[in-house]
Each structure stands twice: as C-alpha cells, then as structure tokens.
N, C-alpha and C positions, 0 to 999 in steps of 0.2 A: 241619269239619262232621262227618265220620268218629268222631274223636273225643267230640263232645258229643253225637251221635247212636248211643254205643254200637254202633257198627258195624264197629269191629272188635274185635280180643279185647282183654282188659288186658293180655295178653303183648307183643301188638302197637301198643300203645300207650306202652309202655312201652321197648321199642324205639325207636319214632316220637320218644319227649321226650328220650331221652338223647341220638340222634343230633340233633336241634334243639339243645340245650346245647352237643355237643361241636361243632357249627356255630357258636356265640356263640364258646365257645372260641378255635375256628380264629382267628375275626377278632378278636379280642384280643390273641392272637401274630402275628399279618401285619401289625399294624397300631401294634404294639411299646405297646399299651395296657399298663396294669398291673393287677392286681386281679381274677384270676377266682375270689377262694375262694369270692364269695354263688353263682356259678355251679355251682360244686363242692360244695358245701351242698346244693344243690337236685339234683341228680345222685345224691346219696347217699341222697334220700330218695324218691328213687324204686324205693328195696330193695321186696321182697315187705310186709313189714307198712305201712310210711307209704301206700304206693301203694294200698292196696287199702283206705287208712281216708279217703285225702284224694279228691277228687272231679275228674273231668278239669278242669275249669275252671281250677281252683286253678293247676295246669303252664300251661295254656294262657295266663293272666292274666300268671303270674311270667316264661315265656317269652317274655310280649309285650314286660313291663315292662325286662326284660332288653335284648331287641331295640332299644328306643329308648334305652338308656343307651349300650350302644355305637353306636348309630347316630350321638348327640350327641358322644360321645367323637371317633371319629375324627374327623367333621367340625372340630369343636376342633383336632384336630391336625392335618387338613390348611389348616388357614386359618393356622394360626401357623408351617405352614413355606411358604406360598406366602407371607407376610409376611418371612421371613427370607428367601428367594429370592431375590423382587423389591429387598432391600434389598443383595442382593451383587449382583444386575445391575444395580442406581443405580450402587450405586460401583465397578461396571468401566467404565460408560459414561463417569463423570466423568473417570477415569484415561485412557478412549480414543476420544472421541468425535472429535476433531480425526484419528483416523487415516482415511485415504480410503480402506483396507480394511476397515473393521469394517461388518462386514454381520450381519442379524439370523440365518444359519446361523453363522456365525462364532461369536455368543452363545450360540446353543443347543449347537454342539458344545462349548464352554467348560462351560458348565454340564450336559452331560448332559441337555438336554431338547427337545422339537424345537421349530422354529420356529412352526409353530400355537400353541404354551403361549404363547408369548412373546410374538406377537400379542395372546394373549386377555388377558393376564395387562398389556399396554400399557391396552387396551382399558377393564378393569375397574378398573384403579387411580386413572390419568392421563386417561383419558377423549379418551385421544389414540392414534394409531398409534406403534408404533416410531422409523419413518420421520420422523415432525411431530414429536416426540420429541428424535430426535438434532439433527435440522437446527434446531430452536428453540433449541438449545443452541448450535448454530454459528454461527446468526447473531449472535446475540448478542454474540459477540467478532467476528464482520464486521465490526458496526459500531462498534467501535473501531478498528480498520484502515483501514476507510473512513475516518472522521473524522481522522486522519492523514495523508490524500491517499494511502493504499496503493492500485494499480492495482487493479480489478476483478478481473483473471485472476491476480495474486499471489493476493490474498484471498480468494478462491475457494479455491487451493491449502493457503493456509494454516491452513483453514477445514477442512478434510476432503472438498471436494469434486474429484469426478474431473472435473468440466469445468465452463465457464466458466455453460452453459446452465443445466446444474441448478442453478446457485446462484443466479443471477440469477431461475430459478423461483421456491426455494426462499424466498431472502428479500423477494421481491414476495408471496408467500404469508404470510407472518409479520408483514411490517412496513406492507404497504400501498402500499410503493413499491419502483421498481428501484433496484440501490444506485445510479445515478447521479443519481435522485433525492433520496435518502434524505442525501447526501452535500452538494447544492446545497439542500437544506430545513434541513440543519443546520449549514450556515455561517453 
C-alpha cells in the first residue's frame, strides 16, 4: 500500500524490494531450490536509473510473480520427498513388522522424524492409522498359522504381538472374526 501510495521515499522503496528479493533468495537456498539468476536480474535493476524509469508496480507484480514460483517450487519438493519417505518407511515395515518391538517412536527415531509426521503421513497416504497398518499386515500371515492348526498364543507371538489379547483384538478387527472362528469358518 506504501509503496503504490508513494508514501515512502524511492530510496525507501528501494530498500523495501531488494530486501523482498534477497527474502525469495533466502528461501531458495533453505529450500536447496536452483535458479535464482531472474531473481538477481531484478535486484540489479533496481540500480538508481531502471528504478526511477520503471514504476513501483512493476517490483511489486515481478515480486509477487516470483513469490508464487517458489512457493510452487518447494511445495514440489516437499511432496516428492514425503513420497520417498513414506517409500523407505513401507520397506522398513515390510522388513520388521513381525518384530513385537517396532513401535511407531521406534520409526520415527529411525528416520529422524517424530511420531506425529508419521501418524499424519499413515493418515494421508493409507487412509489408515500406523497401528491398523502393521497389524493388517500381521494378520495376514495369522491366518496362515491358524489355517495350520498353530495355537492362538504361538501365533500371536509369531505375528509380532505382545499378548495374546491384542491379537485376538487385532484380527477380530480385520477379519470379522476371532481367530477361533476364522480357523473353524475355514475348515
């Protein structure tokens, strides 16, 4: 407003856009973007003669324009590394879902990130918890165990659970029935 309002000097305006630039800058090197020479172009021409022949709009336009390329930019690069993320926590889960220690702090300190990311990031993908996650995985070899006549409390263990309850939750949550059922429905 200031600025299209001539209400402050062109000295101070001029001030005002390079530190707006060397702001786009910033986040172009934080954000391990490439590409700030249009940015450094525009910087340059805010010398004494371009400034005082172009019009404030003009910065203010090229600065907006600017704003939404890197605003576009990083988001791009944060979606394509929450995709490669999520693709190294599939395949540690694949590698350790049967352990009865893998807890979703466990995850996160593996990967450097906390357990709220990791939630959200079940959440957004899978459309599932962590938790409904691993265990859908586990039962899933239960019932091959079962179907073998493996005891419930083996299978449980074998399965990655700490106790006999949570699994009997677990795969009554999944499949519809307890495995004693699941076992006598598919004889």
């Amino acid at each position: 407003e200031n600025c299209l309002h001539k209400e402050l000097t062109p000295e101070m305006m001029r001030f005002f856009f390079y530190d707006l630039y060397c702001s786009i800058i910033k986040a172009i090197e934080e954000s391990n973007l490439k590409n700030s020479d249009s940015i450094i172009q525009s910087m340059k021409e805010l010398d004494a003669q371009n400034f005082a022949l172009k019009e404030m709009s003009f910065f203010l336009l090229d600065i907006k324009a600017k704003v939404i390329t890197v605003c576009k930019a990083v988001n791009t690069h944060r979606s394509n590394r929450s995709i490669k993320l999520k693709t190294k926590i599939i395949d540690y889960l694949e590698h350790n879902y049967l352990d009865s220690q893998l807890s979703l702090e466990r995850i996160a300190d593996e990967f450097s990130i906390t357990p709220q990311y990791i939630s959200r990031l079940f959440k957004e993908h899978f459309n599932m918890s962590y938790v409904d996650y691993v265990n859908d995985k586990r039962v899933k070899i239960a019932k091959k165990y079962l179907l073998d006549n493996e005891k419930v409390k083996d299978t449980a263990a074998k399965c990655g659970f700490n106790n006999t309850g949570t699994f009997i939750n677990a795969f009554k949550k999944h499949t519809g029935f307890t495995p004693g059922e699941y076992r006598a429905a598919n004889k």
